[in-house]
LUMKOLGU-582672 format. One record per residue (C-alpha): x, y, z. Coordinates in steps of 0.25 Angstrom, whole numbers, padded with zeros to 4 digits, always signed. Layout:
BEGIN
XYZ...
***
This chain:
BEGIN
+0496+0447+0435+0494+0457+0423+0510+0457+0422+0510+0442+0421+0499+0441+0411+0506+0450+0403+0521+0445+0404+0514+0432+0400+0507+0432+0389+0518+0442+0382+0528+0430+0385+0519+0419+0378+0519+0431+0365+0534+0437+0367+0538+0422+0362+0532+0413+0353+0525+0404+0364+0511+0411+0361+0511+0414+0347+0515+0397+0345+0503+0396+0353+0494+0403+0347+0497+0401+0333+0497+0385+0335+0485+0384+0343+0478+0395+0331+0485+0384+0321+0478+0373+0328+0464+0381+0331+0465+0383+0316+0467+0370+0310+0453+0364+0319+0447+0376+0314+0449+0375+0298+0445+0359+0300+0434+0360+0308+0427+0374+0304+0434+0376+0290+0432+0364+0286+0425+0356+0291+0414+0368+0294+0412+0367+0309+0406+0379+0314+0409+0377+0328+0422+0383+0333+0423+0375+0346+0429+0362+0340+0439+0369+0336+0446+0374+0348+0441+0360+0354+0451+0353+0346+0461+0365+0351+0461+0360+0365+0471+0348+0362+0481+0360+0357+0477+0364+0371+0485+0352+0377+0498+0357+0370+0498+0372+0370+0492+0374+0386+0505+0367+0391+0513+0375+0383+0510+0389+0386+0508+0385+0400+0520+0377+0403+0527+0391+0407+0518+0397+0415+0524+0395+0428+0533+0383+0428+0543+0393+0421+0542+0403+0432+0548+0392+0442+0557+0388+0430+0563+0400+0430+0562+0404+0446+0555+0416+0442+0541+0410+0451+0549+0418+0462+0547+0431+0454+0533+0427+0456+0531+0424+0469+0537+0438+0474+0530+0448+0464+0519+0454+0471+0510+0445+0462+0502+0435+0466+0504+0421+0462+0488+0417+0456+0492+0431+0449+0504+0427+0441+0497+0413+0439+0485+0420+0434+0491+0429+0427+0501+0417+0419+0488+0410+0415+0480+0422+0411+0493+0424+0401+0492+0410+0395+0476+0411+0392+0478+0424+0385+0489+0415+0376+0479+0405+0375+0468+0414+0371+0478+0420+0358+0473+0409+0349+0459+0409+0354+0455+0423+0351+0461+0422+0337+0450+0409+0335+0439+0417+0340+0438+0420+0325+0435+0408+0321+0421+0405+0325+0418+0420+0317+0424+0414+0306+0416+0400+0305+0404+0409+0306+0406+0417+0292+0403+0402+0288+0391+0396+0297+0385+0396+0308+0394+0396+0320+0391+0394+0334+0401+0406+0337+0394+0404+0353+0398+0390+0354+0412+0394+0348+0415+0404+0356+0410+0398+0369+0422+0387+0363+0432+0397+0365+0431+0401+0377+0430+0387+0382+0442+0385+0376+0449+0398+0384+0443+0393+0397+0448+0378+0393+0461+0383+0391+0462+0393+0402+0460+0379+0410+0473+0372+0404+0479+0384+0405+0477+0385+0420+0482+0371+0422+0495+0373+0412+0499+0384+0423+0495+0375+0435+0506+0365+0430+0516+0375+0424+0516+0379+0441+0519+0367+0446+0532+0363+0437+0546+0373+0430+0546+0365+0419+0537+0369+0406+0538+0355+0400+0532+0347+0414+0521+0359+0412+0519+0358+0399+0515+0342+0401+0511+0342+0412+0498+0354+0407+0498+0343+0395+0496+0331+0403+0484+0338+0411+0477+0345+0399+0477+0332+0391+0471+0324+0403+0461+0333+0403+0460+0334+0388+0458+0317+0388+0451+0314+0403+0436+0313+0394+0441+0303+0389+0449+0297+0399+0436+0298+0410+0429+0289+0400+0440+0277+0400+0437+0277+0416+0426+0269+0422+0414+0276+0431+0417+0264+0442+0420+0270+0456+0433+0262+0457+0438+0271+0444+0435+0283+0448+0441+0280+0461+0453+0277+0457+0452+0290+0448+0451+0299+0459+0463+0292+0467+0471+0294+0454+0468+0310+0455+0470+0311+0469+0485+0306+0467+0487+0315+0455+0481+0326+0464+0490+0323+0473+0504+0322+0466+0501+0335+0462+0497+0341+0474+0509+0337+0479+0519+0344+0467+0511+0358+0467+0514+0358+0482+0527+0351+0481+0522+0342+0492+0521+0327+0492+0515+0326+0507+0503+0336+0501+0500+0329+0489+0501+0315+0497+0493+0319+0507+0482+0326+0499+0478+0313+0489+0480+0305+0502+0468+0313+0508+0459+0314+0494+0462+0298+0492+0456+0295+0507+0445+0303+0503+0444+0297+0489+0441+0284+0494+0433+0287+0506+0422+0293+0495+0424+0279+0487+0420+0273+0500+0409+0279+0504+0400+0279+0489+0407+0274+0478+0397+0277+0469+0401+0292+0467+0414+0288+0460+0407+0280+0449+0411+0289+0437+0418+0300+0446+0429+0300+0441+0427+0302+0424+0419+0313+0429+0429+0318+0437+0439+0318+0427+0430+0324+0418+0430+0337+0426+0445+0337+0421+0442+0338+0407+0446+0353+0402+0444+0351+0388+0431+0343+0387+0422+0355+0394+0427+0363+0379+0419+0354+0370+0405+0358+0379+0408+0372+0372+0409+0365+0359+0397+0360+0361+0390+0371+0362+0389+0372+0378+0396+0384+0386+0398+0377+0399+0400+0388+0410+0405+0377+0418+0416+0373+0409+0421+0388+0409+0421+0385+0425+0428+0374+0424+0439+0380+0417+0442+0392+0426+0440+0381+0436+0452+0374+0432+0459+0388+0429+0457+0392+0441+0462+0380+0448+0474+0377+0441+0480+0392+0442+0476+0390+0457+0485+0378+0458+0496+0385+0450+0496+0397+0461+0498+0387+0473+0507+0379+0464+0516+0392+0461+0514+0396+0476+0518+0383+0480+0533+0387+0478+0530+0397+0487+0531+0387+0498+0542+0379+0493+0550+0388+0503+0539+0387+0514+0544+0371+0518+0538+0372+0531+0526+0376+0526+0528+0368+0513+0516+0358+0518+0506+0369+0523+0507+0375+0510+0503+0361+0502+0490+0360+0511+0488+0373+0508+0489+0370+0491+0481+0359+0495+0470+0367+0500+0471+0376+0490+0471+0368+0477+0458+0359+0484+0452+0373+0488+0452+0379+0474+0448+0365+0468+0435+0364+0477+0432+0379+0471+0434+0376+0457+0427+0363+0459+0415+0370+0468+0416+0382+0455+0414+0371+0444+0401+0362+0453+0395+0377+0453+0394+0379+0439+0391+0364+0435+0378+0367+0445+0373+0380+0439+0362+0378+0430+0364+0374+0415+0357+0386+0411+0370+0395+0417+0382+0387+0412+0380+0380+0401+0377+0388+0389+0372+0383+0373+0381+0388+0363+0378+0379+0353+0374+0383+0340+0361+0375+0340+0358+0377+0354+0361+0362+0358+0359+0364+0373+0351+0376+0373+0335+0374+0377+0325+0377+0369+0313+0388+0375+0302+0375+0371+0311+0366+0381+0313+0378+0391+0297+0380+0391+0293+0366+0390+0303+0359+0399+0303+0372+0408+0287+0371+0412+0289+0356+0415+0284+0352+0429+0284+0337+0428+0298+0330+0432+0307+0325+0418+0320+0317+0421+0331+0318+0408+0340+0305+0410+0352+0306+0401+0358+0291+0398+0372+0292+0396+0384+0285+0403+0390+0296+0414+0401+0304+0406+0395+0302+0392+0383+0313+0393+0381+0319+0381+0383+0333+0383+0371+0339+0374+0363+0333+0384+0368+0335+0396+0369+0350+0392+0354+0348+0388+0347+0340+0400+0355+0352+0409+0347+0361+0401+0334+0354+0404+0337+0351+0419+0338+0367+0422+0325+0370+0413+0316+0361+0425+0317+0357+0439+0309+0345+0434+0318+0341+0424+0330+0331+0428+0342+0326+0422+0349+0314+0424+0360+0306+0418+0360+0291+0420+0369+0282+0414+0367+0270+0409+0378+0262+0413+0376+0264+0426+0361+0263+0426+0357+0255+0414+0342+0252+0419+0339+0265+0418+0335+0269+0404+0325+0256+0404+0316+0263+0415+0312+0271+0401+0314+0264+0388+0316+0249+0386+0327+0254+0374+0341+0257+0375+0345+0271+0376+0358+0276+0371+0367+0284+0379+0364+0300+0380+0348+0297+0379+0338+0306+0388+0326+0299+0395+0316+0309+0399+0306+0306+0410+0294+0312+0414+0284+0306+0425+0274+0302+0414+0284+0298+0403+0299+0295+0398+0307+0296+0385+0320+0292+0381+0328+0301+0372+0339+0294+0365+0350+0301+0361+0346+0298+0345+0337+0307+0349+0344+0317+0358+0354+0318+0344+0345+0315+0331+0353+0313+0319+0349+0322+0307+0350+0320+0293+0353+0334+0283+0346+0327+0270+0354+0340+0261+0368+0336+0267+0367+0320+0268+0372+0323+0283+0367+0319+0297+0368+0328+0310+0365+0326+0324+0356+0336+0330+0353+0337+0346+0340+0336+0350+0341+0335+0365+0332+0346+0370+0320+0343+0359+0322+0328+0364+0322+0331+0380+0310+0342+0378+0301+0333+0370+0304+0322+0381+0301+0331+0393+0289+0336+0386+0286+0321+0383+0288+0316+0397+0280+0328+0404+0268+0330+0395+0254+0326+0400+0249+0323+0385+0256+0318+0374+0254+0321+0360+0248+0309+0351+0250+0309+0337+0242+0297+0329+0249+0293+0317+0236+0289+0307+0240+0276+0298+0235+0268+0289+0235+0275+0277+0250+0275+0273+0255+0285+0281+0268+0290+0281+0278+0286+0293+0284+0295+0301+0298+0298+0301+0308+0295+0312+0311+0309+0315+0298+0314+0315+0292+0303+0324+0304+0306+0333+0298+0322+0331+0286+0320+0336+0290+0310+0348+0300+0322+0351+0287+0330+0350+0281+0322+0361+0270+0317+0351+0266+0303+0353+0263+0296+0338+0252+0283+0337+0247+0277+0325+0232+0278+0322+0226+0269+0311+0212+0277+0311+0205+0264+0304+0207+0257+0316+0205+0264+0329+0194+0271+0322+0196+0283+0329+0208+0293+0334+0212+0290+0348+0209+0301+0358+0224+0304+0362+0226+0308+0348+0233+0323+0347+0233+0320+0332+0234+0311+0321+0243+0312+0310+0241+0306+0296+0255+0306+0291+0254+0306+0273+0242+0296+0271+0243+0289+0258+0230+0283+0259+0217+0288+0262+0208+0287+0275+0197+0277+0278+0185+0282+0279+0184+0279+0294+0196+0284+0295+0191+0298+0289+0179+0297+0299+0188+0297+0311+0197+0306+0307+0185+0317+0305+0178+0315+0319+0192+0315+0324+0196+0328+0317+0182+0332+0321+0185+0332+0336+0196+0340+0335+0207+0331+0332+0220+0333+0323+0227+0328+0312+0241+0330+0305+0241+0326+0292+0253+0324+0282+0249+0322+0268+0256+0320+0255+0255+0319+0240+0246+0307+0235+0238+0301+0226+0229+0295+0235+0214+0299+0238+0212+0302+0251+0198+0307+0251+0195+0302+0267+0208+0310+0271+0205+0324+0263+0192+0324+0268+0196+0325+0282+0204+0335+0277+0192+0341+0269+0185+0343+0282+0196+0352+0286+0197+0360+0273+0210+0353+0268+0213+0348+0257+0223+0343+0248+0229+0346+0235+0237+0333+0228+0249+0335+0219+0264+0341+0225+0264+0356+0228+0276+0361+0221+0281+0375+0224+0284+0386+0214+0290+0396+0224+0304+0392+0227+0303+0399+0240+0295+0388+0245+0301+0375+0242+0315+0369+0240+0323+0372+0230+0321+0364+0218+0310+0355+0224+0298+0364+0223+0291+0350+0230+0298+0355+0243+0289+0365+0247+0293+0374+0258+0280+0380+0262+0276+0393+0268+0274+0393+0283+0260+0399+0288+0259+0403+0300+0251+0391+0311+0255+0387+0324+0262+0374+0318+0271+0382+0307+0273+0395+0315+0287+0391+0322+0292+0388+0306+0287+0403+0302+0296+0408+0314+0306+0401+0312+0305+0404+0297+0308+0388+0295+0303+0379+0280+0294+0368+0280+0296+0358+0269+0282+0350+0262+0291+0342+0251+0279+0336+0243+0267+0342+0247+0253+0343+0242+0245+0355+0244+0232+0358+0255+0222+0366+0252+0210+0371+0260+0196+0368+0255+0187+0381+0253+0174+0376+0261+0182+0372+0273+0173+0375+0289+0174+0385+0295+0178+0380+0307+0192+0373+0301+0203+0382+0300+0213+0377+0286+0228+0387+0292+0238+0381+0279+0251+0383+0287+0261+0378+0276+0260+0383+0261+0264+0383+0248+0268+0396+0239+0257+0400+0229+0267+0396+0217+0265+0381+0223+0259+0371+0215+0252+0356+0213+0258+0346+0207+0251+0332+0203+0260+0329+0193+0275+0326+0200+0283+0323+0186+0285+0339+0186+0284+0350+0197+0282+0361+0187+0270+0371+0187+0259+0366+0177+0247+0373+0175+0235+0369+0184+0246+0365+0194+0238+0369+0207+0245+0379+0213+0246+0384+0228+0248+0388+0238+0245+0375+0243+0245+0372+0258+0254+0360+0264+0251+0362+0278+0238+0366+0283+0231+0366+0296+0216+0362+0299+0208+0366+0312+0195+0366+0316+0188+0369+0330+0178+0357+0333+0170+0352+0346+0180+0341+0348+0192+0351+0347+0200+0358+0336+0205+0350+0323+0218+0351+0320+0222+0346+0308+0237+0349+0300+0240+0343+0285+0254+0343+0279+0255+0340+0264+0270+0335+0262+0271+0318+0264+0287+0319+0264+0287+0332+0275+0290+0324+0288+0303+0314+0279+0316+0317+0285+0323+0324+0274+0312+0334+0272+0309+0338+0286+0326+0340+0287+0326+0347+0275+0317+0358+0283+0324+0354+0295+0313+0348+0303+0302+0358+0301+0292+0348+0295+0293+0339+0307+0292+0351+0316+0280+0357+0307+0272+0342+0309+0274+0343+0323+0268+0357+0326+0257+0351+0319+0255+0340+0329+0258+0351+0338+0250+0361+0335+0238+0349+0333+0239+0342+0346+0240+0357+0352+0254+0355+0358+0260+0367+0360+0274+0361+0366+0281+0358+0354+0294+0349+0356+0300+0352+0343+0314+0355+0346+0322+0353+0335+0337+0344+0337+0348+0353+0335+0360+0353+0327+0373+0347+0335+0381+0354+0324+0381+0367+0316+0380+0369+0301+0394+0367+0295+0400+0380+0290+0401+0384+0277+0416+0387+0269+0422+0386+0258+0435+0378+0257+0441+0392+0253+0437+0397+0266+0440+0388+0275+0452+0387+0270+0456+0402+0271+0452+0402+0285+0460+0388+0288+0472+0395+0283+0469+0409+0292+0467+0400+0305+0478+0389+0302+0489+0395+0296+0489+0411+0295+0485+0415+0309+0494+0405+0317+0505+0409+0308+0501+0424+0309+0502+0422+0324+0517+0414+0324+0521+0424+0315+0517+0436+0322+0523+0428+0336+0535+0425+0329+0536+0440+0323+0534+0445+0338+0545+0438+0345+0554+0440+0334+0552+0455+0334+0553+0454+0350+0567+0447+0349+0576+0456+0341+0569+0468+0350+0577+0461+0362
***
């Protein structure tokens, strides 16, 4: 076999046959690479061999077209059949020859990826992983390439005919989507394959009667299984072309996923297609055999269903190992991967949750069916189904009277439901420096807020006070806190005259007016019995002399005028307004300080603690200002005046205080824009996150759902159009050439030395 291999692969690079190949398919690798990477600054490497594969269509044909067929071309298979070599040997050893060709030009790309990375972040795993799905994809039409070059002499019927199956395969996605799920279709699908089946059964063992006989049998068998249930073809057979799709199974690995059962599938298809070229080389064997010519087609028969059943048999296994072993995250934002939050929450859940994913059969969407695989291995009470609307459309309104678009989840618990649409499985985000939107996945925050939603004993109830002007609430951080599992109801304390026992806390969201003096007595015997209160305020004319005198009560206060800070280390550049505070350490701030993230109070008015405060209250300030901050009542200028207050100044504080009724817990923000869109973005969500580890950390949750979405994309790189450039000149133009030019130089010189 070693011989083989050898004489092989030096007659692909003794003439210009390799070197063409290489250097075209560098050329074409090279120009997807300067316009996707170069310039249009994709970081990830896996697109670009993706849009390689239709090379694949042309250049597979072609250096396989000879790889047998020539042999019986030239009668020199007779020289094969008496050296003391064994036939699988000599096939083995052809196609080991021709995958070392087809690796040339892949080990030259392997630079590329290290490249990209001198300019950005790049998923070099995720790249990687791409090629070697891409070696293991074309290993696969390699293998067949051989099957068909065995089975004819002429390189040109080869050649089309390795086409003609590679581009099939390369269009049955979309072909299996033209073909309705009735069982009638699917029917006459199957019927058609067994014919094909047949007809080429009977040319690899040159027997009509084998062929014949063969589909005969498989069609009597078809039809008796349509007899009896029907019902198993509905949508058989677009899945069952779909298990013929060679190239689709790549783009899982440019999504990130490495599929171990993919990389089975392929060496599944390798190793059946080099089996059939053994029996279809030995075949001639028997040509001379005429009385045993029959016997020996019933024995290919055997043979080629036998090595079938064992790579079909290979491929079930793997598709029923655990998630956990086969399917790997190499995405550079962890899209698939589960969080140690999920793994503990979802992981010590005893009640039974059913995940339903709404979707048409075939058109899953592949985050989430990666994702709800994830969740399923986590729990023995956690189920997954797929239901499809189409052929059970009453379905989704056992849940929600709305209608609910394809790839939505519905989470079901025995005390409660929730429907997660896909707007929220893919929340669209808007980059207020760059004008430009992005869809992040927020799968696993969704789905683990849902279970804990569904399973919980308790929920959190958050009552929004009114009645004084309050500040709405955004869209995003209602939908926060709803992912939070926290239930929000208005309160108007004027008239319920009192705070309802099911209270976890009451939020006074920028008041602009102040409260009634009944109002001001509920609210301290409220407080008084332990209760809680978030409270977001922000610069304002307006006397409030009800409200601080609460806060009084809890030795708070607050200083009017905007706080403008002299140390640039601690706001925005050029809007010293924008201030970025410094951390202090409390149990709603301390995942910020370990992640070393920034906080932003645009706006903000100071809070200071009163000297003559009780004992029993405890005043931690958890957000600060630097001692070069300053007040400023007068907005036509931010400069420093003198008799400007100056700080530090507190614009988060924390009150407690041990009572009979309980503990107060009490937490004041002094920034009214914090929560808007553009600021909490500017800070990538930290202020949202900060306002529910107050609620948290108030209502004594300690299961925090706050699982941030995560970017579908990566950060564009970084060159110059100098740069790109040079390297779109190295990979288009000087390193195929370098490559023909060294071939040519080779051949050349091998020539006048015969």
């Amino acid at each position: 076999m070693t011989a083989i291999y050898k004489k092989e692969v030096l007659s692909f690079f003794r003439s210009m046959m390799g070197y063409l190949y290489t250097a075209f398919l560098l050329l074409i690798a090279g120009v997807f690479f300067t316009a996707f990477n170069l310039q249009g600054g994709v970081p990830e490497f896996g697109y670009v061999l993706g849009n390689t594969t239709v090379v694949l269509l042309i250049v597979i044909p072609v250096i396989t077209m000879r790889a047998l067929g020539e042999e019986q071309r030239q009668k020199t298979d007779q020289l094969l059949f008496t050296a003391p070599v064994k036939v699988g040997r000599i096939v083995l050893g052809k196609f080991l020859a021709i995958l070392t060709v087809f690796a040339a030009p892949l080990i030259m790309l392997a630079a590329c990826p290290l490249v990209l990375s001198l300019y950005g972040a790049v998923p070099l795993k995720e790249s990687y992983s791409c090629f070697l799905a891409f070696f293991f994809m074309g290993a696969a039409c390699i293998a067949i390439g051989i099957f068909i070059s065995s089975i004819t002499e002429s390189q040109i019927i080869a050649a089309v005919g390795t086409f003609a199956i590679m581009l099939c395969s390369y269009l049955i996605n979309g072909m299996s989507g033209l073909i309705g799920i009735q069982a009638i279709h699917s029917l006459a699908g199957f019927g058609a394959v067994i014919v094909l089946g047949g007809i080429l059964l009977a040319v690899m063992t040159k027997s009509l009667s084998t062929g014949i006989l063969t589909a005969s049998v498989c069609e009597v068998g078809l039809g008796a299984c349509y007899l009896l249930d029907s019902s198993l073809f509905e949508g058989a057979f677009p899945r069952f072309l779909g298990y013929f799709s060679l190239f689709q199974r790549y783009y899982d690995f440019v999504d990130g996923i490495f599929d171990v059962t993919h990389l089975v599938y392929y060496l599944g298809v390798v190793a059946l297609f080099l089996f059939f070229a053994v029996l279809s080389v030995e075949k001639r064997r028997w040509d001379s055999l005429k009385s045993r010519h029959f016997k020996m087609g019933l024995y290919a028969v055997a043979m080629c269903i036998l090595m079938t059943v064992i790579v079909v048999l290979a491929n079930m296994i793997s598709h029923k190992l655990p998630a956990r072993y086969t399917r790997y995250d190499t995405s550079a934002s962890g899209l698939y991967s589960i969080s140690p939050q999920t793994r503990e929450l979802v992981g010590s859940n005893h009640s039974p949750v059913s995940l339903y994913l709404i979707a048409p059969r075939g058109k899953e969407d592949k985050k989430l069916t990666q994702l709800l695989g994830k969740y399923k291995d986590l729990n023995a009470n956690i189920t997954v189904e797929y239901v499809d609307p189409v052929l059970t459309p009453a379905f989704v309104s056992n849940y929600t009277s709305d209608k609910v678009s394809d790839n939505s989840i519905i989470v079901v618990g025995e005390k409660r439901s929730r429907v997660l649409r896909s707007t929220d499985l893919y929340p669209v985000s808007y980059d207020y420096d760059t004008g430009r939107t992005s869809t992040d996945f927020d799968g696993e925050g969704q789905i683990t807020s849902a279970i804990h939603y569904v399973t919980s004993d308790v929920l959190t109830k958050v009552y929004l006070m009114d009645g004084h002007g309050e500040n709405e609430l955004t869209e995003s951080f209602a939908a926060a806190m709803e992912k939070e599992g926290v239930e929000t109801g208005r309160l108007n304390l004027t008239a319920a005259g009192k705070v309802p026992e099911d209270a976890g806390c009451l939020f006074l969201n920028v008041p602009v007016s102040d409260l009634t003096d009944r109002e001001r007595d509920v609210l301290d015997s409220y407080l008084e019995q332990g209760g809680r209160m978030l409270l977001i305020t922000g610069i304002t004319a307006a006397q409030m002399p009800n409200l601080d005198q609460v806060l009084a009560g809890y030795g708070v206060s607050a200083v009017q005028g905007m706080i403008v800070e002299g140390d640039s280390n601690y706001s925005i550049p050029s809007y010293p307004n924008f201030l970025l505070p410094e951390i202090r350490s409390s149990q709603i701030t301390e995942p910020f300080i370990a992640e070393g993230s920034l906080l932003l109070m645009p706006n903000s008015h100071g809070i200071v603690e009163a000297k003559d405060v009780r004992s029993t209250v405890e005043v931690n300030k958890i957000l600060t200002t630097s001692s070069n901050s300053y007040i400023k009542t007068d907005s036509s200028t931010l400069g420093y005046k003198r008799g400007d207050p100056v700080g530090p100044f507190a614009t988060g504080v924390t009150a407690l205080e041990q009572t009979d009724g309980g503990e107060t817990r009490i937490v004041w923000f002094s920034s009214s824009s914090m929560l808007m869109d553009e600021m909490d973005e500017m800070v990538g969500g930290n202020n949202t996150n900060l306002v529910l580890n107050a609620i948290g950390w108030m209502t004594e949750q300690e299961d925090s759902m706050t699982i941030r979405p995560k970017p579908t994309s990566s950060a564009s790189l970084r060159l110059t159009s100098a740069q790109a450039m040079g390297w779109s000149v190295l990979f288009v133009l000087a390193i195929p050439a370098a490559v023909m030019a060294g071939g040519s130089a080779l051949c050349i010189r091998r020539k006048r030395r015969q």
